[in-house]
Every structure is written in C-alpha cells, then in structure tokens.
PAGUVEX-611338 format. One record per atom (N, C-alpha, C, O, CB): chain; residue in one letter; atom name; x, y, z; residue number from 1. Coordinates in nm, 4 decimals, m for minus. Glycine has a CB too. Layout:
// PAGUVEX-611338
REC   chain   res   atom          x          y          z     n
REC       A     A     CA          X          Y          Z   NUM
...
END
This chain:
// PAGUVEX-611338
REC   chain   res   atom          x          y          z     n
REC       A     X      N     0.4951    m0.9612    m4.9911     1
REC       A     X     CA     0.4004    m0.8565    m4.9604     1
REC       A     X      C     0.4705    m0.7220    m4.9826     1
REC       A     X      O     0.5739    m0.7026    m4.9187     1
REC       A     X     CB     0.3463    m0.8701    m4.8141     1
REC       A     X      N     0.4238    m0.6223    m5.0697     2
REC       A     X     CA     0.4655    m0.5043    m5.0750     2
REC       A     X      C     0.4507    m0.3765    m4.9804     2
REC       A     X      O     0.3502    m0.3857    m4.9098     2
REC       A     X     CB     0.4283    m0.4838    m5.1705     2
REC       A     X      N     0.5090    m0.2841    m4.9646     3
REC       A     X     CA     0.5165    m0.2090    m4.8660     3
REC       A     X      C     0.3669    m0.1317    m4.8542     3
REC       A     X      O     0.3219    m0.0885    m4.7481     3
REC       A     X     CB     0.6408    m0.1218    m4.8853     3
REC       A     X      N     0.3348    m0.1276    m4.9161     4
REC       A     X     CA     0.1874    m0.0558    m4.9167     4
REC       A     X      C     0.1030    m0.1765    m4.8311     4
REC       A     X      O     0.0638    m0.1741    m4.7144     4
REC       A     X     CB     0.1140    m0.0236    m5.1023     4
REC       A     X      N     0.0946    m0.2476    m4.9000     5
REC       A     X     CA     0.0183    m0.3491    m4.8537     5
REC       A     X      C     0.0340    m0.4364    m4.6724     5
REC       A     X      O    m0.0438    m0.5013    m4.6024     5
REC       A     X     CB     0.0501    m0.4444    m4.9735     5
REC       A     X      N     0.1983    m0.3833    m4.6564     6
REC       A     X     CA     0.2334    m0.3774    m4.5036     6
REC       A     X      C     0.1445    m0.2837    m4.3919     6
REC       A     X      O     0.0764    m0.3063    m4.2919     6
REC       A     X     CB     0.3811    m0.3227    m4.4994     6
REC       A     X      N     0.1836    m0.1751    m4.4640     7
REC       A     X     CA     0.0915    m0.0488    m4.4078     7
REC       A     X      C    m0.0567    m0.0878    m4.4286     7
REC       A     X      O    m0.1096    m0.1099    m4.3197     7
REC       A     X     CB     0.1219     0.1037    m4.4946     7
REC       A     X      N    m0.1214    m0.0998    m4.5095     8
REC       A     X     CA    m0.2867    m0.1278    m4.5059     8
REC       A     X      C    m0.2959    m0.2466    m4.4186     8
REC       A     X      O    m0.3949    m0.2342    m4.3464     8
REC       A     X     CB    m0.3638    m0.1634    m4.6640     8
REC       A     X      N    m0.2277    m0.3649    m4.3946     9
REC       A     X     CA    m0.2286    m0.4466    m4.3125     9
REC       A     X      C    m0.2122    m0.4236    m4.1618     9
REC       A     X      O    m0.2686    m0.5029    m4.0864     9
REC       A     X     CB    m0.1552    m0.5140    m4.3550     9
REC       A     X      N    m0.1360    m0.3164    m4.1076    10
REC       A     X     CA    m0.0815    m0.2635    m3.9996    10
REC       A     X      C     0.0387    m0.2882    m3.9691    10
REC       A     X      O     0.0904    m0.2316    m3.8728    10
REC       A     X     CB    m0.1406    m0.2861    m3.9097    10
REC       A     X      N     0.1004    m0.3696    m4.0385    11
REC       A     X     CA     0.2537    m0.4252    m4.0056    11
REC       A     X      C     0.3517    m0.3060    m3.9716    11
REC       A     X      O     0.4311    m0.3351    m3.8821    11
REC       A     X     CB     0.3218    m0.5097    m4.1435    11
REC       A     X      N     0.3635    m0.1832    m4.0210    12
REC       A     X     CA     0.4349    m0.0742    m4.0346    12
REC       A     X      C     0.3229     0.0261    m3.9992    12
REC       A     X      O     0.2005     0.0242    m3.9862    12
REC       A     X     CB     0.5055    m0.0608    m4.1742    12
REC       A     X      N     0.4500     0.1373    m3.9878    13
REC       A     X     CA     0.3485     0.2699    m3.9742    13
REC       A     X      C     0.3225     0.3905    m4.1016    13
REC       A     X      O     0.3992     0.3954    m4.1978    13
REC       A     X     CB     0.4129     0.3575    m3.8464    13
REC       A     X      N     0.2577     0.4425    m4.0937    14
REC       A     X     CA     0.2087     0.5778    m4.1729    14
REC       A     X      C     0.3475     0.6205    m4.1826    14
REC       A     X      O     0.3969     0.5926    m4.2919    14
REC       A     X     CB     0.0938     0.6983    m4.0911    14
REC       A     X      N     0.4275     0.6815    m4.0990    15
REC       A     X     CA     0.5403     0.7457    m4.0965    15
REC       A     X      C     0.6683     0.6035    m4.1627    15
REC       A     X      O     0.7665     0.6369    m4.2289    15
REC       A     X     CB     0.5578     0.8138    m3.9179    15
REC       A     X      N     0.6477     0.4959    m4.1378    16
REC       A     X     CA     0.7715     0.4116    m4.1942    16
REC       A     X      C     0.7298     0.3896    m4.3607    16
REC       A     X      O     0.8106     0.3539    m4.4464    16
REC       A     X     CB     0.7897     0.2418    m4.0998    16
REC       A     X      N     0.5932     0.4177    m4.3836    17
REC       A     X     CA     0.5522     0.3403    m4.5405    17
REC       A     X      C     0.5821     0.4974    m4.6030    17
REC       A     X      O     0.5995     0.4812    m4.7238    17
REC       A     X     CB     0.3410     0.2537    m4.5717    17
REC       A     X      N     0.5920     0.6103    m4.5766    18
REC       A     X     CA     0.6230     0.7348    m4.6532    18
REC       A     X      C     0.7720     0.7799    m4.6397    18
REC       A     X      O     0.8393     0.8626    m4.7013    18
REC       A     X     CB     0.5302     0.8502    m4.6041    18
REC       A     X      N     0.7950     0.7058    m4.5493    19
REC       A     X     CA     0.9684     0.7192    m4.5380    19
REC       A     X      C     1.0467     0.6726    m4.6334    19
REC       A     X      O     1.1457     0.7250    m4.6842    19
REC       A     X     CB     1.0290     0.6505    m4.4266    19
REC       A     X      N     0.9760     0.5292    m4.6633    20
REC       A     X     CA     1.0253     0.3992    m4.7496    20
REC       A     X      C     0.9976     0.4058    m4.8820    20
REC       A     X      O     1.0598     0.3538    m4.9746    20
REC       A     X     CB     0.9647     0.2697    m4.7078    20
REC       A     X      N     0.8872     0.4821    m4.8855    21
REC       A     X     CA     0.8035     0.4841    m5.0220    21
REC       A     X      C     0.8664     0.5569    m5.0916    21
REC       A     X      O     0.8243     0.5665    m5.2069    21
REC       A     X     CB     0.6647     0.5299    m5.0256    21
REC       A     X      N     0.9680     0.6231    m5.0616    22
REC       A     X     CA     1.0361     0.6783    m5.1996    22
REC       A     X      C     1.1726     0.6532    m5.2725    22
REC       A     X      O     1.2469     0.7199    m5.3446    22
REC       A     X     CB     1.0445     0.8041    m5.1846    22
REC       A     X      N     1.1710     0.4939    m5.2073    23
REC       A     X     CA     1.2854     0.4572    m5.2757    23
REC       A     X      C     1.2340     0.3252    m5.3477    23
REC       A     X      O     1.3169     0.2550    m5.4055    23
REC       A     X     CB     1.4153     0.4391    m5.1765    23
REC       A     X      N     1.1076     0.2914    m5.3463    24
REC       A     X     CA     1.0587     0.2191    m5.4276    24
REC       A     X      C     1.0064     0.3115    m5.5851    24
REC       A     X      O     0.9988     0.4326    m5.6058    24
REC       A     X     CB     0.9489     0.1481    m5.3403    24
REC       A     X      N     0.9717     0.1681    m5.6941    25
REC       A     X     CA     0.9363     0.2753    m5.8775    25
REC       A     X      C     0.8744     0.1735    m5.9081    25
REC       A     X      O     0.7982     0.1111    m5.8342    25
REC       A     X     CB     1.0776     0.3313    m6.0248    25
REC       A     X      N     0.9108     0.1412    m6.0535    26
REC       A     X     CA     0.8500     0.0556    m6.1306    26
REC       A     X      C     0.7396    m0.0623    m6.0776    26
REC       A     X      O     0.6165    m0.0656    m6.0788    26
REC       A     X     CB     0.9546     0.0024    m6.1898    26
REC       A     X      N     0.8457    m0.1594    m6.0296    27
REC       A     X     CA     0.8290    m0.2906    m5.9443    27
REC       A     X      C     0.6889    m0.2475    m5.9008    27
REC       A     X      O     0.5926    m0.3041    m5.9525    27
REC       A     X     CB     0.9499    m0.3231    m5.8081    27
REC       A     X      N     0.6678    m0.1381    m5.7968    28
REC       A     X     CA     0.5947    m0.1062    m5.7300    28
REC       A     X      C     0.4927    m0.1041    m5.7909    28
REC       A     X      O     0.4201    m0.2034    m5.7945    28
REC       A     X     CB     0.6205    m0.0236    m5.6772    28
REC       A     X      N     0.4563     0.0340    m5.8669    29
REC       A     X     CA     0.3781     0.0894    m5.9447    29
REC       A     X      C     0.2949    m0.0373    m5.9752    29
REC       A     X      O     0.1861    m0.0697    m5.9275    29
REC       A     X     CB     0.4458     0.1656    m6.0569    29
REC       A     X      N     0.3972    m0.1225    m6.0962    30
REC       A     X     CA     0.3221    m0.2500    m6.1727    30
REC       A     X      C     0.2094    m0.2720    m6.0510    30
REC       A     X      O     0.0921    m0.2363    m6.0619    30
REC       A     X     CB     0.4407    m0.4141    m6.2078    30
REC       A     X      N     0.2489    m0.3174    m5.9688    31
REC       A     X     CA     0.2387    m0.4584    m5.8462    31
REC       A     X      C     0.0844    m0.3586    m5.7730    31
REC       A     X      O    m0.0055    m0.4326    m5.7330    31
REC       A     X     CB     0.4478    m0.4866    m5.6834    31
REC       A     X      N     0.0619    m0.2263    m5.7600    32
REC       A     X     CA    m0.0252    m0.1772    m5.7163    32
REC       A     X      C    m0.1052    m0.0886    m5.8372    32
REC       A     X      O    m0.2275    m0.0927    m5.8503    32
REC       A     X     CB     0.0258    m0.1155    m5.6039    32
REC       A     X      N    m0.0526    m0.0414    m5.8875    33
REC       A     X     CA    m0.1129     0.0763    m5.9962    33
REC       A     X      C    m0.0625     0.2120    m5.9529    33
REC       A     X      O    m0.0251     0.2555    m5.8440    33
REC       A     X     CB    m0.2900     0.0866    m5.9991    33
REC       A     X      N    m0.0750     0.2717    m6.0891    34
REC       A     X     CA    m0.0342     0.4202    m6.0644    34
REC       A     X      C    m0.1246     0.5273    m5.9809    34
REC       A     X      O    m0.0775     0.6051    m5.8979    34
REC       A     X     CB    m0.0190     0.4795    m6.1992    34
REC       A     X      N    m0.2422     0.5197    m6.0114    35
REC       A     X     CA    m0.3258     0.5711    m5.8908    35
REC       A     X      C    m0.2907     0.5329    m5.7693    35
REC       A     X      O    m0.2758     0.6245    m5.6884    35
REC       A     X     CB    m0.4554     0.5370    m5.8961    35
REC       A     X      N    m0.2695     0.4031    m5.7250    36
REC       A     X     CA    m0.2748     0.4176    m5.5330    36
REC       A     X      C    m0.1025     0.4700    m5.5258    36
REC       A     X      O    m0.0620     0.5586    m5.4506    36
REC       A     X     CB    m0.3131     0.2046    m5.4118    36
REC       A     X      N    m0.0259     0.3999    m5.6124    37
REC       A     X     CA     0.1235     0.4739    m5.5586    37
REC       A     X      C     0.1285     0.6313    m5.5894    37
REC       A     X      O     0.2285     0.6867    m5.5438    37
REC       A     X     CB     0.2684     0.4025    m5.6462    37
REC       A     X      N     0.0454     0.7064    m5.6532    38
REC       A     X     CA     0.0606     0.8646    m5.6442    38
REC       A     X      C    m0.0487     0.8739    m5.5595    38
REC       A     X      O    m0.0736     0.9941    m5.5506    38
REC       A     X     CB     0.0506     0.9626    m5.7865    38
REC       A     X      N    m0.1375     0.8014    m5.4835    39
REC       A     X     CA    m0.2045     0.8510    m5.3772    39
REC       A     X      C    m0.1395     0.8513    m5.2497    39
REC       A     X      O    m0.1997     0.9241    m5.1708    39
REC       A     X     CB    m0.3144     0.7890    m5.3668    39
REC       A     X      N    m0.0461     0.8005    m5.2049    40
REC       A     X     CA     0.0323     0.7509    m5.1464    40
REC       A     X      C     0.1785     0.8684    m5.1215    40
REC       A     X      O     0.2178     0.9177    m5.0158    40
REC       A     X     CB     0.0450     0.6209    m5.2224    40
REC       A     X      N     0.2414     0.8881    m5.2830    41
REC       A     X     CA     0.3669     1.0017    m5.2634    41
REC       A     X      C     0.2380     1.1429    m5.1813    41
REC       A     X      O     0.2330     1.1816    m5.0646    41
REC       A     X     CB     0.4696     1.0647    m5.4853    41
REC       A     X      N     0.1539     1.1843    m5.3007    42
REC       A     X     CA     0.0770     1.2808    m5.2965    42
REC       A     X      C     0.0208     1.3226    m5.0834    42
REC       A     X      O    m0.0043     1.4255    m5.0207    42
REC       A     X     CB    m0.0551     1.2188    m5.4222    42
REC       A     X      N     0.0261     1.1852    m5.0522    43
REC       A     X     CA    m0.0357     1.2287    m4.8707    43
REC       A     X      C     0.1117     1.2413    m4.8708    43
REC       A     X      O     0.1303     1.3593    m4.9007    43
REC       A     X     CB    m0.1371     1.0907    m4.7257    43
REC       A     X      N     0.1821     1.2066    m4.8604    44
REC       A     X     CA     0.3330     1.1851    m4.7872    44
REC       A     X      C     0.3985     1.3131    m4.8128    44
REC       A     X      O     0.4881     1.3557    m4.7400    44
REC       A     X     CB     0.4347     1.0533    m4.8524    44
REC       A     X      N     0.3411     1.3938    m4.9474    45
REC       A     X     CA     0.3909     1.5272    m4.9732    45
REC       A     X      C     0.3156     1.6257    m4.9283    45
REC       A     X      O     0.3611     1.7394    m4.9162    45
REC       A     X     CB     0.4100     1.5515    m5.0992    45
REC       A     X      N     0.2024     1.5969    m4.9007    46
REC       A     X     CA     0.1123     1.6953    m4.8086    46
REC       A     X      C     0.0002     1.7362    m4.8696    46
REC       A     X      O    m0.0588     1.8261    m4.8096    46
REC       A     X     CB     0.1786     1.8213    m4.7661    46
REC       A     X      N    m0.0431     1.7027    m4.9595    47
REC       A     X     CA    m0.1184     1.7442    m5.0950    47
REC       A     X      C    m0.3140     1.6886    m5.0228    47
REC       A     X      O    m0.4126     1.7622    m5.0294    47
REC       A     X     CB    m0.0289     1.6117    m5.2827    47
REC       A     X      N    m0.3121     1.5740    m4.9749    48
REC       A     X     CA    m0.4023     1.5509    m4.8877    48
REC       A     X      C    m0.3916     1.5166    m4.7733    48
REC       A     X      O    m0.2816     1.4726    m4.7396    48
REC       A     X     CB    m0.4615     1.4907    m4.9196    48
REC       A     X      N    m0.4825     1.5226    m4.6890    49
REC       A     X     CA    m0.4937     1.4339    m4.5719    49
REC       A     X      C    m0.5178     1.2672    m4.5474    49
REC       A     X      O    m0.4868     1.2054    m4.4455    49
REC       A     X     CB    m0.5881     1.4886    m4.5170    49
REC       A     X      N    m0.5593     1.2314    m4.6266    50
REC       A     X     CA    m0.5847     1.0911    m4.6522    50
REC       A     X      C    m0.5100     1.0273    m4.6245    50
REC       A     X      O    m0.3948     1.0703    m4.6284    50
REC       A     X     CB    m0.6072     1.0529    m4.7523    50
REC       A     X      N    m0.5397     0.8664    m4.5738    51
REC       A     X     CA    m0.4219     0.7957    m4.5153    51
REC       A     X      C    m0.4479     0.6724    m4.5658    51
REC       A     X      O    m0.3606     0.5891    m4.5413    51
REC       A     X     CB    m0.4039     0.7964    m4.3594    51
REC       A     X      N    m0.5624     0.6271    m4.6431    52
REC       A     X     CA    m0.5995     0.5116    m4.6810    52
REC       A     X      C    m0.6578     0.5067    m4.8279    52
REC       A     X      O    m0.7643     0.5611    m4.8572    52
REC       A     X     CB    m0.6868     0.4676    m4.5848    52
REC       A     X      N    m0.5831     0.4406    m4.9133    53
REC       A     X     CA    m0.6341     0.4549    m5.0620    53
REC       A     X      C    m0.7653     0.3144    m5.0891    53
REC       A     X      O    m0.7506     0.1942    m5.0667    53
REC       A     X     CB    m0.4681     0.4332    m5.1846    53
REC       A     X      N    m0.8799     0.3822    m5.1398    54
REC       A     X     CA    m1.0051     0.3046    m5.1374    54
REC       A     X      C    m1.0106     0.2728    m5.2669    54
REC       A     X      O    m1.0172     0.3720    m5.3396    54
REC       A     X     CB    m1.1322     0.3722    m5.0867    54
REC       A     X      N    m1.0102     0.1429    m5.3360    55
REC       A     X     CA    m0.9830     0.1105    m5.4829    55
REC       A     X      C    m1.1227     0.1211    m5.4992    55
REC       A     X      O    m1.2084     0.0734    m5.4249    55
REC       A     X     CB    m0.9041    m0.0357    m5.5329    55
REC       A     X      N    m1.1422     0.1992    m5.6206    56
REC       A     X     CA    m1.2930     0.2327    m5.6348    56
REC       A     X      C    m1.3448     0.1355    m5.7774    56
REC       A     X      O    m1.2850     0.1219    m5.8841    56
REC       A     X     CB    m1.3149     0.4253    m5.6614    56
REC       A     X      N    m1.4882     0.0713    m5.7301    57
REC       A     X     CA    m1.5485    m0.0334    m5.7701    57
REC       A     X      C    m1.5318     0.0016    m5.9429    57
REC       A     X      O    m1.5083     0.1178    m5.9761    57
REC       A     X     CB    m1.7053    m0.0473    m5.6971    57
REC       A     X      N    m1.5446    m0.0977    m6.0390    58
REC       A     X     CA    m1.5660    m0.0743    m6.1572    58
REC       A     X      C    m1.7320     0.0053    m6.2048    58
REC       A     X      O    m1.8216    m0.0184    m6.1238    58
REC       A     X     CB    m1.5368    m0.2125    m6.2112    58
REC       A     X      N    m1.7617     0.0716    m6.2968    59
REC       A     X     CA    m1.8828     0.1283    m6.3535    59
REC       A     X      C    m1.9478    m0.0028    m6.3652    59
REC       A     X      O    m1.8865    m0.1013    m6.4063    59
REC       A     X     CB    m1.8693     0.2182    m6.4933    59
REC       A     X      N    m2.0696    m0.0053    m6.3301    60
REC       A     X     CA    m2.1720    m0.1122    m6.3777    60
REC       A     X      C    m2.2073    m0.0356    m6.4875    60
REC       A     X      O    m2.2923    m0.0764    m6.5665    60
REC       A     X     CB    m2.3008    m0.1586    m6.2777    60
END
C-alpha cells in the first residue's frame, strides 16, 4: 500500500503523508498518477486547501 493511499485510508495523518511525501518520485507517481501526486506536493506547499484528491470520472 502506498503512502497516499495510507492517508486516504486513515492509517497516517495529513501532517505524516506531507512530511513523507517528499522523499518519495517515480515509483510513486507511476503507482498513482501525476495529477494526484502534484495534488498532494501542491496542498502540502500551500497552494490549496484541499486535503482529499477526487479522481474525476472519465467523459461519457
């Protein structure tokens, strides 16, 4: 289970998954996508408030 996926689960906190999250890259990225891991640096840098990345449905 990847660290993101700890945090959306509750296993960890907001403050331990942005602590951690920046010593994870690639691995990561692949394993989630580049959208939720720069949604993710982007709250942790202050850029939003958001705390939960919502994978948004495909276009019908």
């Amino acid at each position: 289970m990847n660290i993101i996926k700890k945090y959306e689960f509750g296993y960890i906190t907001y403050e331990q998954l942005i602590e951690e999250l920046w010593g994870y890259g690639q691995q990561l990225i692949n394993e989630v996508g580049i959208d939720c891991f720069c949604f993710y640096i982007e709250s942790g840098a202050g850029y939003h408030k958001n705390r939960y990345y919502i994978f948004p449905y495909p276009p019908k």
